[in-house]
N, C-alpha and C positions, 0 to 999 in steps of 0.2 A: 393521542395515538398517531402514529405514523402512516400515511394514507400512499396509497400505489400509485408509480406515477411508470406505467409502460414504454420503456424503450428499447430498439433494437441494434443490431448490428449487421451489417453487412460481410458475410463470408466471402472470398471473391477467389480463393483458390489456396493451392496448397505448393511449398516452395520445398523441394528435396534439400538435404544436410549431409556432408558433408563434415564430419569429427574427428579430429586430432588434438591430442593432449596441449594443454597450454597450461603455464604456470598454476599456483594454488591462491584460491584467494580466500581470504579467514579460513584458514583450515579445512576448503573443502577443494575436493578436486574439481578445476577448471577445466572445459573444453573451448576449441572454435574450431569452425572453419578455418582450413585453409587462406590465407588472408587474397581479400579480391576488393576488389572495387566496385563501388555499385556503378556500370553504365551509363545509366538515365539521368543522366543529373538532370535532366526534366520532371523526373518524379516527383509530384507535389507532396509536402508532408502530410498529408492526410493518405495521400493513398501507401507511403512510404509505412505510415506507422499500421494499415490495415495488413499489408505485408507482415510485418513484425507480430501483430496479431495471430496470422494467419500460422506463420512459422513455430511460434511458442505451441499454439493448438494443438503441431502435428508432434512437436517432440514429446509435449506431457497432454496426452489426449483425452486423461481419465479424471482431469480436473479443470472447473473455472476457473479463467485466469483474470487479469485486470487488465480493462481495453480503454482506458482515460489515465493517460501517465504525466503529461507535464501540463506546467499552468501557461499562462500565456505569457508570460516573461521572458519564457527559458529559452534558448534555443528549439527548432522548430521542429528539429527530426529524432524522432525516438528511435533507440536500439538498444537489443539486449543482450546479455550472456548470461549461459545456463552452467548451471553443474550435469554431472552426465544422464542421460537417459535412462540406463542400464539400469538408476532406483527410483520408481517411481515415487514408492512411500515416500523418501527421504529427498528433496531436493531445494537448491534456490535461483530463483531468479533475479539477476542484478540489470536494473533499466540505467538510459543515459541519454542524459538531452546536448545536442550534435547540430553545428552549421549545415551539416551535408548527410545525406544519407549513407549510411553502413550497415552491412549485414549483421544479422543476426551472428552471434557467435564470431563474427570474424574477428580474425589476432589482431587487430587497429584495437577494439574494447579494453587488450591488454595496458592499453597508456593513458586508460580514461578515469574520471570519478563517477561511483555511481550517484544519481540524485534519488533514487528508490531500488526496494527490494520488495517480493516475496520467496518467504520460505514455506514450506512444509515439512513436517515430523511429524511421524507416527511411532506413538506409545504401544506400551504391552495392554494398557484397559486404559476406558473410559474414565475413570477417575484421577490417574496421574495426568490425564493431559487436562484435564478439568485444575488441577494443581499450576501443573507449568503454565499456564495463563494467568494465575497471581491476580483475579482481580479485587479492586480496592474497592471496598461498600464502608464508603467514613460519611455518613451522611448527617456532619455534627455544624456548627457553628452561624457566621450570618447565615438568614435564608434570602433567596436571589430570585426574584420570578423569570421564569426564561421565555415564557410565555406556552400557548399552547396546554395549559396545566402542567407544564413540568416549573420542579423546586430546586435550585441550588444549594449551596452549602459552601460558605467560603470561609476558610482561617488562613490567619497566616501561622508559618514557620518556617525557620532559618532561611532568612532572607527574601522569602519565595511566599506569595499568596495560591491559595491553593483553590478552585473550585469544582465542586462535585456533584454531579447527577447522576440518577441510574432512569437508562429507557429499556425494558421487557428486561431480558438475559444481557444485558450493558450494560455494562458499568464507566460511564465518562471522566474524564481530568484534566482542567488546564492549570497548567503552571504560567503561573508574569511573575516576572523578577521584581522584586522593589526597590534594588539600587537604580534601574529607570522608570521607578514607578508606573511601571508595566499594569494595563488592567485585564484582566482576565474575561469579563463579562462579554465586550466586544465578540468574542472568539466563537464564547459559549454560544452565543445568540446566534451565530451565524452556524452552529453546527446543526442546532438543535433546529433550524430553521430548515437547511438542508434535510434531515433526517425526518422533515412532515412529509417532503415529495420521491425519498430515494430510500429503499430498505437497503439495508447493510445485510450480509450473508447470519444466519441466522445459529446462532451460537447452540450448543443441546443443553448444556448448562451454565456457559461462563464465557463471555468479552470483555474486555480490557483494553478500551481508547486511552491512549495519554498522550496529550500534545504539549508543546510549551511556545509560549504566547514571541521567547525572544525568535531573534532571527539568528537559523541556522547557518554550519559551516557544514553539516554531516545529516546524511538522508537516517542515521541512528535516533535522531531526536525523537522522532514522531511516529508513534504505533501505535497500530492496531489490531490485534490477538485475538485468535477465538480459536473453540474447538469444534470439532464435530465429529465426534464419539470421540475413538482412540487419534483423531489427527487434531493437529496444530496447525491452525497457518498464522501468518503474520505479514503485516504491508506493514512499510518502511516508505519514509519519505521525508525528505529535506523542508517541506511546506506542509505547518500544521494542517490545516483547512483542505488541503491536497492527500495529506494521508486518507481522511474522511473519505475523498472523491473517491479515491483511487478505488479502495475498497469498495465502495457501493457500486462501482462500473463490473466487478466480478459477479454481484449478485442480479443486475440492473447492466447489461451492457449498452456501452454507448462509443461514437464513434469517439477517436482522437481530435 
């Protein structure tokens, strides 16, 4: 079982916006700011990114967002761009790890890559978004102890070893390649080990984790899907193990 491990976040204020149409990105309508420069380049990335926090808060205010975006590799200052306000049902959030600090939504995002996303979509009922979550319950082949009483499930196929677990309403997957004989278990152990101190947002019937073990060039690789009821969300992230985080800081907020 997954055990509660209590954290908080610190709200520190709220930053007014400022929206003008900017390009499109995958087929949905972009906005930003006016393009500006952040000031302070004294601003430490931590309190840069409770900003960024703070700013997403105020434009989609009727949902958990995810407040742990980059791993400690990345560049140090998170910033994001949104699609427009005006739906709340339907929206995405594209994050980006940055030398210097940038605003939220400012037209600079326009020439970035993102390293993570969240989306939401809402359905007409409960059951189609139970659908569009696709999760995989293949709990066939080796078994893998991962500890904690949870059982793996590894096969290979085309090219790719597969391993599977389900924890409550989750359903897990890590993909390793086998032309680098890539191992899967590493990953699994360290998910499932995270997932005894941090709850993930808590699915009504259906989540759908899939990571892959290679290393990324696209925040696409790594998701993780659930519903609740008629809505979708979904986190996006360039870093298996980081998809993981990301989400469980919307359920479990923690600082950057």
């Amino acid at each position: 079982m997954m055990k509660k491990l209590v954290k908080s976040v610190l709200v520190l204020g709220t930053v007014s916006q400022f929206l003008v149409p900017l390009a499109s990105f995958e087929g949905a309508s972009f906005w930003a700011e006016s393009s500006q420069t952040v000031q302070a380049q004294s601003l430490s990335p931590q309190s840069h990114a409770q900003k960024v926090v703070d700013t997403l808060a105020e434009i989609f205010p009727d949902d958990r967002l995810p407040t742990y975006i980059l791993t400690s590799e990345m560049p140090e200052y998170v910033t994001a761009a949104t699609t427009s306000a005006s739906d709340q049902d339907n929206f995405n959030i594209f994050y980006y790890a940055e030398d210097e600090p940038i605003e939220v939504n400012d037209q600079a995002v326009n020439e970035l890559t993102p390293i993570a996303s969240l989306a939401k979509t809402t359905y007409e009922s409960e059951e189609e978004a139970a659908g569009v979550v696709d999760q995989i319950l293949d709990l066939q082949g080796e078994e893998v102890d991962l500890g904690y009483g949870i059982t793996g499930y590894m096969q290979g196929a085309a090219g790719s070893t597969y391993l599977n677990w389900q924890e409550g309403n989750w359903s897990l997957l890590v993909q390793a390649g086998n032309i680098d004989e890539e191992d899967p278990v590493p990953l699994a152990l360290e998910v499932v080990e995270h997932l005894e101190n941090v709850y993930l947002p808590a699915p009504t019937q259906a989540g759908q984790i899939t990571l892959k073990v290679s290393p990324s060039d696209t925040y696409e690789d790594n998701t993780v899907v659930w519903h609740e009821g008629a809505v979708v969300y979904e986190v996006k992230h360039v870093d298996p193990m980081h998809a993981v985080i990301m989400a469980g800081s919307i359920s479990e907020p923690t600082e950057q």
